[in-house]
N, C-alpha and C positions, 0 to 999 in steps of 0.2 A: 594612132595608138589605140590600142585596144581598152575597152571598158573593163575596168576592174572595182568589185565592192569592194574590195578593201581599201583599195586607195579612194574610194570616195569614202570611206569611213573616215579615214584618217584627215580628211579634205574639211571635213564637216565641222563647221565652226558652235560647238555648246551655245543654245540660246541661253541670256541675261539669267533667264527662271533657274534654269538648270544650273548656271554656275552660285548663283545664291546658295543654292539647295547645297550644295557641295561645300560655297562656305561657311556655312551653319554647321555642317556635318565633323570638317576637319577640324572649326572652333570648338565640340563638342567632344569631339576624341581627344582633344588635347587636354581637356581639363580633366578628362576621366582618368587620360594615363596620369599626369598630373596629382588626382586625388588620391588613386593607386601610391605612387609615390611618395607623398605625404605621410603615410598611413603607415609605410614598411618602415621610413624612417624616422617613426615616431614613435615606435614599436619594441625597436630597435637599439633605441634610446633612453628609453623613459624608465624611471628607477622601482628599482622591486617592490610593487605595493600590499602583500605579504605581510600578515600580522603577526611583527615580529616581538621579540621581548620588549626591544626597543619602545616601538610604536604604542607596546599596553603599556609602557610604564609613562610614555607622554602623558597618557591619558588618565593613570591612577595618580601622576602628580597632580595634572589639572583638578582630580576630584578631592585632591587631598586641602588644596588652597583655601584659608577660609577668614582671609583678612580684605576686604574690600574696598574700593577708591570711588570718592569721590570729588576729589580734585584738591588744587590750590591756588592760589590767587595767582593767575593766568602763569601757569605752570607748566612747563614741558617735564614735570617729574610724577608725574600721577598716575604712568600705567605699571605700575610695578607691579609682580607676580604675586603677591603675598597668599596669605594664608586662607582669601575669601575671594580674591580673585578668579575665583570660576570663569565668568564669561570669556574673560582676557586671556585667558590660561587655553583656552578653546580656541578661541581664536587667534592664539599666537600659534598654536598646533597644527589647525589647518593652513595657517599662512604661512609654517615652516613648508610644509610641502608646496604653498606656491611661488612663494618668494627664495626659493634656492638658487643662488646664487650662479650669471651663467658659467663662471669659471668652474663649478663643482658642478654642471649640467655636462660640462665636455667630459667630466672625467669620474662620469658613475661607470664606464665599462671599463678604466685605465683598472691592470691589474697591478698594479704598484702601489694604489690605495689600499689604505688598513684603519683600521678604528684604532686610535692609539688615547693612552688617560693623556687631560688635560694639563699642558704645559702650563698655562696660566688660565686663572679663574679670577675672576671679580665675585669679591668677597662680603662688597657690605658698601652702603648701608641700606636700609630699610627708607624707603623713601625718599634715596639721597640723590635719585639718578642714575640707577642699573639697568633697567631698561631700556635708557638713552644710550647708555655707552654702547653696551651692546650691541642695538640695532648700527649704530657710525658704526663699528668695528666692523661688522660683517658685510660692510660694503665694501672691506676689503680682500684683495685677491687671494691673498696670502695666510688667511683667516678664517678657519671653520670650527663655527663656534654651533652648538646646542641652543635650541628656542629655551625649551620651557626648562622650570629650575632641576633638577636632579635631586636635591638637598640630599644626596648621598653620607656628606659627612655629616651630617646632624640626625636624620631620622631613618635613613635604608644603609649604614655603616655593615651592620651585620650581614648585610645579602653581597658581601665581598668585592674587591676588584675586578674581578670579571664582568659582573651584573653591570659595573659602571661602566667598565669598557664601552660595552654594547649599545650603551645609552647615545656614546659620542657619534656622531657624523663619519666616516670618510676622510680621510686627506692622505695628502701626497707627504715625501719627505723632507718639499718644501715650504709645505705647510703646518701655522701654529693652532694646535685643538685648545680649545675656549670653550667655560662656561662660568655661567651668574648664579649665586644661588645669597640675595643678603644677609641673611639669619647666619651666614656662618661667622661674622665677624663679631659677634656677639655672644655665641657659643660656645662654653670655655672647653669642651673635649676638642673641637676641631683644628684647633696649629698642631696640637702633635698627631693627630691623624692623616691630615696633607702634610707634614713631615714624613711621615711612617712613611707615605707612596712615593714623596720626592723629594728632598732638602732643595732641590734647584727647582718648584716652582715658583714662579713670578703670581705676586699678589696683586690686586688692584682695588683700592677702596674709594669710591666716590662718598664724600661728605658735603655735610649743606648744614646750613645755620642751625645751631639743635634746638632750636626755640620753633624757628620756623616748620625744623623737620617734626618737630613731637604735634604739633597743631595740624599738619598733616596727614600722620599718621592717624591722630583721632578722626581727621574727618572722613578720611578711609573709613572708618571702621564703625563710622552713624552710619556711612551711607549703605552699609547693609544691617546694621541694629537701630534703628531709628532714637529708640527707648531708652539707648546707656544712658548714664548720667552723664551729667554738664562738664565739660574738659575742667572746668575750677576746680568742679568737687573729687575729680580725678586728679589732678594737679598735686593738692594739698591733704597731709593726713589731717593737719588741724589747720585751718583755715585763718582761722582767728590770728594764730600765732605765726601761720608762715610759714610754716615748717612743709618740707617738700617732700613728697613720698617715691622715693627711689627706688622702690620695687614695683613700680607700673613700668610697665615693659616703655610705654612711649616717651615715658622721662629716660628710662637708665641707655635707652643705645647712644643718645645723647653726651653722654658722656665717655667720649671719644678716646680717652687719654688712659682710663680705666681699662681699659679691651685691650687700648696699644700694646698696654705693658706685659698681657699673657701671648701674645705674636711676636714681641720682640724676645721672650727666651726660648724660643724654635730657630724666628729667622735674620737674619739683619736686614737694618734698615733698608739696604741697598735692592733687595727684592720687590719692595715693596711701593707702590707708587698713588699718592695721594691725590684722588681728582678734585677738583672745586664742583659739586650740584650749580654752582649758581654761574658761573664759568662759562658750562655746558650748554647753557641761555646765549649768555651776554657774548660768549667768542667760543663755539663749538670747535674752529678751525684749531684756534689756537690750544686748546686745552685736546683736541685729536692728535697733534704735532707731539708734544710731550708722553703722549699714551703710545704713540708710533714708535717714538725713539725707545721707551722703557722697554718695548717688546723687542726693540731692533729691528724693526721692518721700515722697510722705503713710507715715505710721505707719501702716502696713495689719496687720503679721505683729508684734503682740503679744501677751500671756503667755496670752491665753486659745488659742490656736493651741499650746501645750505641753502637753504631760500628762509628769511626769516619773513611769518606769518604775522603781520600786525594789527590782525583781528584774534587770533588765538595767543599772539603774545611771545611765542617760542617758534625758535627755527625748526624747517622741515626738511629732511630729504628731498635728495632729485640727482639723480644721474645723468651727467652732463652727456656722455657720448650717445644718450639716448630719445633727447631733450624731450621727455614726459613730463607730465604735471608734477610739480612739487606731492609726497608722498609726508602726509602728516602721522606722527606715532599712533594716534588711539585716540576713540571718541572722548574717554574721560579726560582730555584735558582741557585747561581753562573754566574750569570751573572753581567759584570761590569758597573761602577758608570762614566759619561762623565768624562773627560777632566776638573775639575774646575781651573780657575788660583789658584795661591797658595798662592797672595796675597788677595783673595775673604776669605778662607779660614782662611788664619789667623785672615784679619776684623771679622767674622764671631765667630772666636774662643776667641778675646779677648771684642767681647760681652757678650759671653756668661756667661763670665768669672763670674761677680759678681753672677749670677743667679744659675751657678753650686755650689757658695761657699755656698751661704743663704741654695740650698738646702741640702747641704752636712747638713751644721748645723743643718736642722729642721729633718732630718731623725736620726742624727748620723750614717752616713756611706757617708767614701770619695769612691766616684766613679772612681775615678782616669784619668778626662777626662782634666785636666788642661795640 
């Protein structure tokens, strides 16, 4: 046979070196297309980050907050948005945009979504646990709720239904639009202005002990005024005599039964659905179950979604299909409630007393704070 280069090309076996070299090369190509790839479909996906009405009114809500927390005796109810909550309020904004949920990741380019006003809103109370619900709720699928508060019907009424629109999320026509805002259950313009927009939205009021919740509230609100006075001398107009002052905003939300009665001539009861704050500790699952059905949505956010934390004292997130670290709400909680005298306390608890019973009556459900 005749000598041919080519076939002794083809004959020639790659030295060790040389196929190294080649496999470094092709491991190298591959990650580059690879990061190419990445890149077009993350591009591709990722949601319009465009400062929109939406996004500056996150932001003027955040600035507008000016009630602040500082905790309660090892409390999962302390990151509430309130009126001084600046940090939280920021950082509930930025972690809207992180923590968006992956079922509303699939479907920011679905054209079938639309910003629709909120079906149901969680209404109140002020330190009672709406930040808790909240966050459970939106671990649902079926559920695109708004971070930060809107307070639309209390303080931005006048900038119209549209402006609110805008504020809400995205969803589909299988999904319920949700937001928190607690001042509004307190606010006597607000049932008949969510009437005005819908006779059919669902209400949701999370309540907690209102002795507990008013000591709460105060301590919110040293911890960005260091200097107010003593929750006693706030308590009482005369001290001496006992007598309780029920124009300090942190005594009157307290009285539960008062507020009920300008909600119930808008909506009926059956709209309406009463959480336990204290509940939302002791059996998150179970008081989620009850919040699922009032919406009529599948039992999605059950006890395996809990990890109860018994150094911080309250249960945390975690996503089972995911199995990540338990996800606790916010740095401000478990931190303790001052010193009250115990005779403040009990004044305090045998006020409340008539006002717990009426609302026991008008809900049907003893709360068990007597």
């Amino acid at each position: 046979m005749e000598y041919s280069p080519f076939l002794h090309i083809l004959h020639v076996v790659p030295s060790s070196h040389v196929r190294n070299k080649l496999f470094v090369f092709c491991i190298m190509l591959s990650l580059w297309v690879y990061m190419i790839y990445c890149c077009v479909g993350y591009c591709s996906t990722v949601p319009n980050l465009t400062y929109s009405p939406a996004r500056r009114h996150e932001n003027d809500a955040a600035a507008d907050n000016r009630d602040s927390s500082l905790g309660a005796s090892r409390d999962l109810l302390n990151n509430e948005n309130e009126l001084d909550s600046r940090g939280d309020e920021w950082n509930e904004v930025r972690s809207e945009a992180k923590a968006v949920d992956d079922n509303a990741m699939s479907g920011f380019l679905n054209e079938t979504e639309s910003k629709k006003l909120p079906q149901a809103i969680i209404i109140g109370v002020k330190k009672g646990g709406t930040r808790a619900l909240l966050e459970f709720l939106r671990l649902h699928p079926d559920i695109r709720a708004v971070g930060a508060e809107p307070h639309f019907f209390d303080r931005n009424y006048d900038k119209g239904l549209e402006w609110y629109r805008e504020l809400m999320p995205k969803s589909s026509e299988d999904q319920l639009t949700m937001e928190k805002t607690p001042s509004y259950f307190v606010t006597r313009e607000v049932p008949s202005r969510i009437y005005s927009m819908s006779k059919d939205t669902k209400l949701i009021v999370v309540v907690r002990n209102p002795v507990t919740r008013a000591i709460s509230d105060y301590t919110q609100t040293r911890s960005k005024k260091p200097d107010i006075p003593s929750f006693e001398s706030l308590t009482f107009k005369n001290i001496s005599a006992g007598l309780i002052d029920t124009t300090w905003s942190a005594v009157q939300i307290g009285m539960y039964a008062r507020h009920l009665e300008r909600w119930l001539q808008f909506f009926p009861m059956e709209q309406l659905l009463f959480v336990s704050g204290e509940r939302l500790i002791t059996d998150p699952a179970g008081e989620m179950a009850r919040v699922q059905d009032f919406l009529r949505l599948r039992r999605v956010v059950t006890e395996k979604y809990f990890h109860f934390n018994p150094t911080k004292g309250f249960p945390c997130l975690k996503r089972p299909e995911l199995n990540t670290k338990p996800h606790c709400l916010g740095k401000t909680k478990g931190r303790t409630h001052p010193n009250i005298d115990p005779q403040v306390v009990r004044t305090l608890r045998d006020f409340y007393k008539p006002f717990n019973r009426k609302f026991y009556k008008m809900t049907g459900h003893n709360f068990g704070w007597d």
